[in-house]
C-alpha positions as CSV (number, residue, x, y, z in Angstrom):
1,X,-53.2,86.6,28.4
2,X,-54.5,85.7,31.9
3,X,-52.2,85.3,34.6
4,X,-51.7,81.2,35.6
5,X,-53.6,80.1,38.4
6,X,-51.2,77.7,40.5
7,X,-53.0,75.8,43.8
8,X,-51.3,76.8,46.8
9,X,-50.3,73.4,48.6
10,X,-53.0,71.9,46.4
11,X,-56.6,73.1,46.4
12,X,-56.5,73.7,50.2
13,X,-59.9,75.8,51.2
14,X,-61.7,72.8,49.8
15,X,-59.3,69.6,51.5
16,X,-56.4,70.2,54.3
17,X,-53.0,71.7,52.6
18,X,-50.8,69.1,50.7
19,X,-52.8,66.4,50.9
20,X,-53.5,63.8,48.0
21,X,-57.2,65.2,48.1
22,X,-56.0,68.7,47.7
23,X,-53.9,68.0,44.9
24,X,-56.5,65.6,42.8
25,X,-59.2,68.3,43.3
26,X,-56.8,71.8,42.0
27,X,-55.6,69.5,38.9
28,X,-59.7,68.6,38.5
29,X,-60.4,72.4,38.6
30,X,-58.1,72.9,35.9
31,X,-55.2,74.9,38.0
32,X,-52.5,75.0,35.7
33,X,-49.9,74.6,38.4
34,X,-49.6,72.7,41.9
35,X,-47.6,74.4,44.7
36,X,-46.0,73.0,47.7
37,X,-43.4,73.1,50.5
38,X,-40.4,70.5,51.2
39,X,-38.6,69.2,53.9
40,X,-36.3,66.2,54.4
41,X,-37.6,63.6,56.6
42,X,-35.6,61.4,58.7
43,X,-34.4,59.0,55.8
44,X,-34.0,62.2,53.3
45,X,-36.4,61.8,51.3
46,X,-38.4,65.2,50.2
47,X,-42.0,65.4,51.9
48,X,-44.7,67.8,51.5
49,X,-44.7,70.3,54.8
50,X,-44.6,73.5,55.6
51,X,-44.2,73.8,58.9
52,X,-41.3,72.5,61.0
53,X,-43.1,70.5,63.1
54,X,-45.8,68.1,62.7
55,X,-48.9,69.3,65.1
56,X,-50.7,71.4,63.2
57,X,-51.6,69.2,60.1
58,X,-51.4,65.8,61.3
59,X,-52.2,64.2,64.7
60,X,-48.1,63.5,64.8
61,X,-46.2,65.8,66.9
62,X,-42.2,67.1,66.9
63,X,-40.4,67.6,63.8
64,X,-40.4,66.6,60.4
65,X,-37.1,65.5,60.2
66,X,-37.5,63.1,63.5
67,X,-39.8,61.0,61.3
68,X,-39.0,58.5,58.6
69,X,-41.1,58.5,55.4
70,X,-43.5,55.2,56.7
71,X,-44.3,57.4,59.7
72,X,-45.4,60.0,58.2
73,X,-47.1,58.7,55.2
74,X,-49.4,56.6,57.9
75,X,-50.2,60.3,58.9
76,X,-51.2,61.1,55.2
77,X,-47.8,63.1,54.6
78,X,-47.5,62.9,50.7
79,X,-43.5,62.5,49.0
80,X,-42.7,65.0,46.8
81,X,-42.2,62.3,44.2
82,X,-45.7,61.0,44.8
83,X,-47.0,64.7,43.6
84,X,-44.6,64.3,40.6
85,X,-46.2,61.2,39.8
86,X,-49.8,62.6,40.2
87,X,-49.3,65.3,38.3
88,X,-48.0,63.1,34.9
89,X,-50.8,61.4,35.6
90,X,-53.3,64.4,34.8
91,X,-52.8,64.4,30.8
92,X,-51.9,67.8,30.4
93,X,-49.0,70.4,31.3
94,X,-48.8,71.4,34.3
95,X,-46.8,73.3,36.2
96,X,-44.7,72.7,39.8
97,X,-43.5,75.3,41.9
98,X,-41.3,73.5,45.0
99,X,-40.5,75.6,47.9
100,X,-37.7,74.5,50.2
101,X,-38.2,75.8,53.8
102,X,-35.6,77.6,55.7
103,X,-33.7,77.6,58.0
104,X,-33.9,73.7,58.7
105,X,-31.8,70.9,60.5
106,X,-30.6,69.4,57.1
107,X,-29.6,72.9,55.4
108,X,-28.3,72.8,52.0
109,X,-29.3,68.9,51.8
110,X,-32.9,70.2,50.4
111,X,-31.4,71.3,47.7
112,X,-29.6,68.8,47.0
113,X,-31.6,65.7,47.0
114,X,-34.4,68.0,45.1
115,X,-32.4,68.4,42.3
116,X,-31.0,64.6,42.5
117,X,-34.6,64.0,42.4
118,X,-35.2,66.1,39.6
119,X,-32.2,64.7,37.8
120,X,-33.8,60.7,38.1
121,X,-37.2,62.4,36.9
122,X,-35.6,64.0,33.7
123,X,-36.8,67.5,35.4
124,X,-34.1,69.1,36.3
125,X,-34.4,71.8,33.1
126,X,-36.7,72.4,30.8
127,X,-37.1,69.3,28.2
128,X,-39.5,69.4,24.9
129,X,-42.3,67.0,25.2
130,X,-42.2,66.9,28.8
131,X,-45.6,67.8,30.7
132,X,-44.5,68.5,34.1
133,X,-42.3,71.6,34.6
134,X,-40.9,72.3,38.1
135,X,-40.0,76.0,39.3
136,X,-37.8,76.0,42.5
137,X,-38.7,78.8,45.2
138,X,-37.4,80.0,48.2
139,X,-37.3,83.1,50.4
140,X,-33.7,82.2,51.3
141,X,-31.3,84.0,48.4
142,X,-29.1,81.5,49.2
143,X,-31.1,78.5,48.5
144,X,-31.8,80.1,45.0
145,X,-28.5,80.7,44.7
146,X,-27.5,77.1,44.9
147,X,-29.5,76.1,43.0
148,X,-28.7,77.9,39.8
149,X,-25.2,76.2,40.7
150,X,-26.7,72.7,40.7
151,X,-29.3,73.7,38.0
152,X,-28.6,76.8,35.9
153,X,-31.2,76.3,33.1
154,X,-33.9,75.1,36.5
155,X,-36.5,78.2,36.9
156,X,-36.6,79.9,40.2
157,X,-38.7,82.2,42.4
158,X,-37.0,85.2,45.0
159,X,-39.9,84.7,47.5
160,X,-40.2,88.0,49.1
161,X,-42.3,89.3,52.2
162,X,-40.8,92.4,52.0
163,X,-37.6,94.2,50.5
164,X,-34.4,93.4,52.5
165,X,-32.4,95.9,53.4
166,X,-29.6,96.9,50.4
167,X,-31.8,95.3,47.6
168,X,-33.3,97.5,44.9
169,X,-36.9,96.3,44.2
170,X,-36.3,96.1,40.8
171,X,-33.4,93.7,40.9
172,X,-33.6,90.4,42.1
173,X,-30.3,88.2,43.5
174,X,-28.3,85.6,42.1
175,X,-29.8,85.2,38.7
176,X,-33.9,84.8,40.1
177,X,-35.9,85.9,37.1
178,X,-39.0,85.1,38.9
179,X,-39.9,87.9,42.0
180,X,-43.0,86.0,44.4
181,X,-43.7,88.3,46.4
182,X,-47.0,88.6,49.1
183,X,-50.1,89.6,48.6
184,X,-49.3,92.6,51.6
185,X,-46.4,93.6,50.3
186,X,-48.3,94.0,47.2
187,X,-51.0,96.5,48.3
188,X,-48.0,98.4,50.5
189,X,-45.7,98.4,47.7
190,X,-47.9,98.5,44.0
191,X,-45.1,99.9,42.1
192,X,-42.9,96.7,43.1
193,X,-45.2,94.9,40.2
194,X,-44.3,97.3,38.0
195,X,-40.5,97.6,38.5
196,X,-40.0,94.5,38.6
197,X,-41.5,93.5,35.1
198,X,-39.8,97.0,33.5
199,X,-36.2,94.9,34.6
200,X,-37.9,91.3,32.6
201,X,-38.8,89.5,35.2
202,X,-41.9,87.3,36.1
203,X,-44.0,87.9,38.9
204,X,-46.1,85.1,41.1
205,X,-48.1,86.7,43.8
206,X,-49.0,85.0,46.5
207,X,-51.8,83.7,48.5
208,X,-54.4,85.4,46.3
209,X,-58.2,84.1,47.8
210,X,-60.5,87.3,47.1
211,X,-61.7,88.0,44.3
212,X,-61.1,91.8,44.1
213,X,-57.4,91.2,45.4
214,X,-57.3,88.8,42.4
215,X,-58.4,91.8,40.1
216,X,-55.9,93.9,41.9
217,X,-53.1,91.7,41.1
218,X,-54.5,90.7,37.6
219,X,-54.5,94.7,36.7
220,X,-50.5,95.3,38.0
221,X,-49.6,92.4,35.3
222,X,-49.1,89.6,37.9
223,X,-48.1,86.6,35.7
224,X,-49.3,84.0,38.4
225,X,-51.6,84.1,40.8
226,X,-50.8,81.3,43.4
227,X,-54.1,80.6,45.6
228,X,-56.3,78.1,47.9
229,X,-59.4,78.4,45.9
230,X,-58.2,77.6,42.2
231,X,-61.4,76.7,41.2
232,X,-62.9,80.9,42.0
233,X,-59.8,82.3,41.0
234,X,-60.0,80.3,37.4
235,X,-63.6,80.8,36.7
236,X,-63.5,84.5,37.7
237,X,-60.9,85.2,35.5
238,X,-62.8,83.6,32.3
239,X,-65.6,85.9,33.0
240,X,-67.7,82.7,34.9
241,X,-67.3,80.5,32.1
242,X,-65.6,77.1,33.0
C-alpha cells in the first residue's frame, strides 16, 4: 500500500500556507489528509498559525494571541473549525493532523479547547461513519501526553527533529504510537524508520517536496508522507497516473 499523502498547512507551494486556497486546492488534488498548526487567539479560539507572531504571513504584526478572531480573519487567518468544516465538505475521508505549537502564552489551554472542540464536533475519537479523522501532533511530549489524558482513544504524533537525550529511538513517550519525525533526521538517522515500525508504530515523515526524497522515505516504509506539493507527491507515487 502507498504511504498517505497529507498537505502540509494545505497545498502551500501552490497558495501561501493555511490559507482557504491552500486547503481547497490539496483536497482537489486528492491529498488524503490536511495538516496544520494551532494557536489560541486573543478570545481562545483555535486559529491556523505557525509561527508566533503575525509578520511573516499576513501584513498584521505582534502575536497571535494579541489578536481576536475578527482581526485576524480580516487578515485571511482561517479557524481551525472553518478547516473542519471544509474538510466535511469534500465528500470523502479525509484525514487531519493538528499540531499545537510550543511553548506559547496560553500553555496547556491548546489542548484544552482542541479537544473541547473536538468534543462539540463528535471528533474527539474515532467514530464509524464519520469522514473526518483528526490526529493530534506535537514536538512537546507533554502536550501528547495531555492529551491521551483528555482523549485516550484520540491518535497522536511524537514530532521529533531529533532524539532527545535519554530516549531510545525505538520507543516513543507517553503512549504516541505515531513517531513524525524530519525529513534530516531521516537521511542522518535511516535506521530510525526501521526501529521504530519493528516496536508497531506509524511513521509520518515530514516536509517531503522532492521527488527522490519521496522515494527515499517511500522505500524505509514511511506510512505518511506529509508535503507542500500533494499534487507531485500523489501522482509520482501512482506511477504518473492521476
Amino acid at each position: 500500500m502507498r504511504p498517505l499523502v497529507i498537505a502540509h498547512r494545505g497545498a502551500s507551494a501552490a497558495y501561501p500556507e493555511h490559507t482557504r486556497p491552500a486547503y481547497e486546492k490539496a483536497l482537489a488534488d486528492g491529498a488524503d489528509g490536511l495538516e496544520c498548526d494551532v494557536r489560541l487567539s486573543r478570545d481562545g479560539q483555535l486559529v491556523l498559525m505557525h509561527d508566533r507572531v503575525l509578520d511573516r504571513t499576513t501584513e498584521l504584526r505582534g502575536p497571535v494571541s494579541r489578536r481576536s478572531v475578527p482581526e485576524l480573519r480580516g487578515a485571511g487567518v482561517m479557524t481551525l473549525e472553518e478547516l473542519i468544516e471544509l474538510a466535511r465538505g469534500a465528500g470523502r475521508p479525509v484525514k487531519l493532523l493538528v499540531e499545537t505549537k510550543h511553548p506559547n502564552r496560553y500553555g496547556k489551554a491548546v489542548e484544552q479547547r482542541l479537544l473541547a472542540l473536538l468534543r462539540r464536533q463528535g471528533l474527539d475519537r474515532p467514530r464509524a461513519g464519520e469522514q473526518v479523522a483528526v490526529t493530534m501532533m506535537s514536538f512537546s511530549p507533554l502536550a501528547v501526553r495531555r492529551v491521551r489524558a483528555l482523549a485516550p482513544t484520540l491518535p497522536r504524533v511524537q514530532l521529533l527533529d531529533l532524539i532527545p537525550p535519554g530516549l531510545k529511538p525505538s520507543r516513543l513517550p507517553f503512549g504516541a504510537r505515531i513517531a513524525g519525525p524530519g525529513l534530516e533526521l531521516v537521511r542522518r538517522r535511516p535506521d530510525l524508520v526501521r526501529r521504530l515500525k519493528a516496536r508497531g508504530n506509524d511513521v509520518y515523515i515530514w516536509t517531503v517536496n522532492e521527488l527522490a526524497d519521496v522515494d527515499l522515505v517511500v522505500g524505509l516504509g514511511a506510512d505518511a508522507i506529509i508535503t507542500d506539493r500533494p499534487a507531485e507527491v500523489r501522482n509520482h507515487l501512482l506511477g504518473g497516473v492521476l
